[in-house]
VEXZA-340207 format. One record per residue (C-alpha): residue in three letters; x, y, z. Coordinates in steps of 0.1 Angstrom, whole numbers, plus 5000, padded with zeros to 4 digits. Layout:
VEXZA-340207
ALAXYZ...
This chain:
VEXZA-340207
UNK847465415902UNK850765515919UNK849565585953UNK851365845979UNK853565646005UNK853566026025UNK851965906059UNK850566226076UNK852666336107UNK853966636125UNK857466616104UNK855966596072UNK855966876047UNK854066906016UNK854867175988UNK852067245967UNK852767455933UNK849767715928UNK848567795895UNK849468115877UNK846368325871UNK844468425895UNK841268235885UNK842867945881UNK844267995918UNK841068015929UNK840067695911UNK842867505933UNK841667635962UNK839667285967UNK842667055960UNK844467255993UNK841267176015UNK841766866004UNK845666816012UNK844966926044UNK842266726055UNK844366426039UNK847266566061UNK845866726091UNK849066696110UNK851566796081UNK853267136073UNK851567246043UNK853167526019UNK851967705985UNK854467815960UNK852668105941UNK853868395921UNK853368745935UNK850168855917UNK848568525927UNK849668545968UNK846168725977UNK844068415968UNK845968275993UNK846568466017UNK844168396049UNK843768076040UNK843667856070UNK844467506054UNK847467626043UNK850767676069UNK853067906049UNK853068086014UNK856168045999UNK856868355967UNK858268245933UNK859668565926UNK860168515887UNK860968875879UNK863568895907UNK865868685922UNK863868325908UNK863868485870UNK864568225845UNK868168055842UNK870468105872UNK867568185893UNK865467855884UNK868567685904UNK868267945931UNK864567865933UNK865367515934UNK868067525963UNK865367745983UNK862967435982UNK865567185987UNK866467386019UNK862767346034UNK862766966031UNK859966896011UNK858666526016UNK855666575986UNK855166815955UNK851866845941UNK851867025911UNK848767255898UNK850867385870UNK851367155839UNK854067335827UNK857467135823UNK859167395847UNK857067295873UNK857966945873UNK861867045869UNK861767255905UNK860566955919UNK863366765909UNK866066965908UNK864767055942UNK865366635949UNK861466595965UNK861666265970UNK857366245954UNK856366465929UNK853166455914UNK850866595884UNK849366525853UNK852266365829UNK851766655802UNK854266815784UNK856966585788UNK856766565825UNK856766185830UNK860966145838UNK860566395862UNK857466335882UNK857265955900UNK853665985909UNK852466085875UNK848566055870UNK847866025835UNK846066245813UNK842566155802UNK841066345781UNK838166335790UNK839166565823UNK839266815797UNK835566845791UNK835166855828UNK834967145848UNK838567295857UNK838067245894UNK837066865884UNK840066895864UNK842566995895UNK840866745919UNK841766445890UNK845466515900UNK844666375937UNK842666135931UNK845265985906UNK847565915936UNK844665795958UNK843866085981UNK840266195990UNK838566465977UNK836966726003UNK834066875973UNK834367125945UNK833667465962UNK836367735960UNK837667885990UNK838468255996UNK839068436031UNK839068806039UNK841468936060UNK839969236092UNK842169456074UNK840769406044UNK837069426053UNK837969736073UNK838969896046UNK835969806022UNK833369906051UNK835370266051UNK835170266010UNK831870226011UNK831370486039UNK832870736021UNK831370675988UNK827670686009UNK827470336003UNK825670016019UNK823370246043UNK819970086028UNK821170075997UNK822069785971UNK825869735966UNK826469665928UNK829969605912UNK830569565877UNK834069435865UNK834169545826UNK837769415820UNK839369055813UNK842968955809UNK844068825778UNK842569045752UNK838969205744UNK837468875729UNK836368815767UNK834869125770UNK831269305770UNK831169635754UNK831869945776UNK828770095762UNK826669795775UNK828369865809UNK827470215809UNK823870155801UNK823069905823UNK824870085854UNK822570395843UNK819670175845UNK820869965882UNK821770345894UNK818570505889UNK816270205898UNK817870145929UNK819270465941UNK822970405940UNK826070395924UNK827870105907UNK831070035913UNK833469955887UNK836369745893UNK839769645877UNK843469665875UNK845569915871UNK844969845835UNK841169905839UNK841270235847UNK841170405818UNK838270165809UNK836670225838UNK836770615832UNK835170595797UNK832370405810UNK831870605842UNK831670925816UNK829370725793UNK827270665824UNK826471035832UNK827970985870UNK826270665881UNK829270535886UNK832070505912UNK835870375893UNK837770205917UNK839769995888UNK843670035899UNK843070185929UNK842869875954UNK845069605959UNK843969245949UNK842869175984UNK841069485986UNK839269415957UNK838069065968UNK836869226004UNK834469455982UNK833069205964UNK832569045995UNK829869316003UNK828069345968UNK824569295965UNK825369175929UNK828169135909UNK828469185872UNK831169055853UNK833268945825UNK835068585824UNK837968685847UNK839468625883UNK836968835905UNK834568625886UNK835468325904UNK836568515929UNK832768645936UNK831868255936UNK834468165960UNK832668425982UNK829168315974UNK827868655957UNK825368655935UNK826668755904UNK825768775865UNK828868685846UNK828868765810UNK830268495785UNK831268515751UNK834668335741UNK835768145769UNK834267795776UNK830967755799UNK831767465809UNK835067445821UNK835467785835UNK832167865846UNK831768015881UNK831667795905UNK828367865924UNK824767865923UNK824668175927UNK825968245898UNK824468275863UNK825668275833UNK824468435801UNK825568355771UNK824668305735UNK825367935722UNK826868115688UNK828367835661UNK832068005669UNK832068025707UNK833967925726UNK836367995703UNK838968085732UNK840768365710UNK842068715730UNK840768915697UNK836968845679UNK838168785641UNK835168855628UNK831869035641UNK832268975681UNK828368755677UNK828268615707UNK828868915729UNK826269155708UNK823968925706UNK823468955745UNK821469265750UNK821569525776UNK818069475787UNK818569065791UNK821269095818UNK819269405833UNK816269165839UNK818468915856UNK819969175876UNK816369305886UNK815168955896UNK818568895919UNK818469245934UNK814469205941UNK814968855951UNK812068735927UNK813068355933UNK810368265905UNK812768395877UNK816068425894UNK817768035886UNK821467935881UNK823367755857UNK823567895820UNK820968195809UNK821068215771UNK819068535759UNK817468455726
């Protein structure tokens, strides 16, 4: 083990490269906790790509937010070097690098941080000269677990495995005036569903599922669901909203990430496919169903025991494709009225039948 020489002190700054995605940002929200209680004193900055900024915006371990704006004037080639020179400018004493990705390591470099450090994947070694070395067995581990391994390779302490999200006033104003104007939250349960998933429909529960359980959560508990998503989701959303016979409420596209993470802040109960508000809702410690089919339950479960999971243990999941190549098993296999009981028994609070952890309905 290659331990940081970085002792912690009012002049020294650490640069810590964020994931991508915005569940895997919210998987590294530990590992900042964790920097800063190893450096209380020290400046303490996340590089992050726009789309990824809200996870951690708020965050009070963390100093500044610095944007990798790879579509603009950081886009790939002259603008990697332009990156780099804004980094070098800051005076970065220690990288600590979430992303495995070779370009990662090369900012660091290029950028002349005197530590860099990460897993040595992808032909990182040269470049990184606190490299912690790849076990594999990190990769049956849960992905938080996984991020963690990086500091602990260089000898800092941990600080737990719970992800951390923080809502801004604004924010949460504008969710309590949402829900105000939809007739929302006045004695009545808050339910969200979130029907979409990045990186194709393999992830995904059918629409018609959606709609049928909302239908069901609507008229048992005298409200309306609220379905949320991108941009992207929208038309989604719309289909199932029509499907549901107006139980439903489509906000997909029309928040802001932020928005959308102060909302589920005020759910009752959360429904979900593998996504980013999925561990978004566990940062936030919402009770929430999350639907799983082809991702793995292990590694990118939600984070929370308020979470459960249902899932069927098909022989082909997870088989971590974006498109089912055959018959989509292990997502119709899980039945509308299987996540409707679980639903009931959060939403009732029945504590005899409500449990965490992995629900397989069969």
């Amino acid at each position: 083990m290659r331990k940081i020489l970085l002792k912690d002190s009012g002049s020294a700054r650490i640069l810590i490269r964020a994931a991508n995605w915005v569940g895997d940002a919210i998987m590294t929200t530990p590992v900042i906790r964790a920097v800063r209680k190893n450096y209380p004193k020290a400046r303490i900055t996340a590089l992050a790509k726009p789309w990824v900024i809200p996870v951690y915006e708020n965050n009070p371990y963390l100093d500044e937010i610095m944007v990798y704006d790879n579509e603009g004037c950081h886009k790939r080639g002259m603008g990697t070097l332009r990156l780099s020179q804004d980094i070098r400018t800051r005076g970065f004493d220690l990288a600590i690098l979430m992303q495995n990705a070779f370009e990662a390591a090369l900012l660091a470099f290029l950028a002349g941080i005197p530590e860099r450090v990460g897993y040595n994947t992808d032909a990182r070694t040269l470049l990184l000269n606190r490299s912690v070395r790849m076990d594999p067995a990190q990769k049956k581990k849960h992905l938080i677990a996984y991020y963690i391994g990086i500091l602990e390779g260089v000898g800092l302490r941990p600080d737990g495995m719970n992800p951390d999200l923080f809502i801004s006033d604004q924010d949460k104003d504008f969710a309590q005036h949402l829900l105000d104007e939809k007739g929302l939250g006045h004695g009545t349960s808050v339910i969200g569903i979130n029907p979409g998933a990045t990186g194709g429909t393999a992830k995904r529960w059918f629409p018609e599922r959606y709609a049928e359980l909302s239908r069901n959560l609507a008229d048992q508990y005298k409200t309306k669901i609220l379905i949320f998503g991108g941009p992207a989701d929208h038309e989604l959303g719309e289909k199932i909203a029509a499907v549901a016979n107006h139980s439903c409420i489509n906000i997909a596209g029309k928040t802001n990430l932020s928005q959308a993470f102060a909302l589920i802040n005020v759910c009752n109960l959360f429904v979900t496919n593998d996504s980013g508000l999925m561990h978004a809702a566990a940062a936030l410690d919402i009770h929430q169903v999350a639907v799983i089919g082809s991702t793995d339950p292990v590694a990118t479960a939600p984070f929370s025991d308020k979470s459960v999971m249902v899932r069927v243990p098909v022989s082909c999941s997870p088989c971590l494709k974006k498109e089912c190549p055959i018959d989509h098993k292990c997502m119709d296999l899980i039945s509308v009225d299987r996540v409707l009981q679980i639903c009931k028994s959060i939403l009732d609070q029945d504590t005899s039948t409500v449990f965490t952890g992995e629900e397989n309905p069969v």
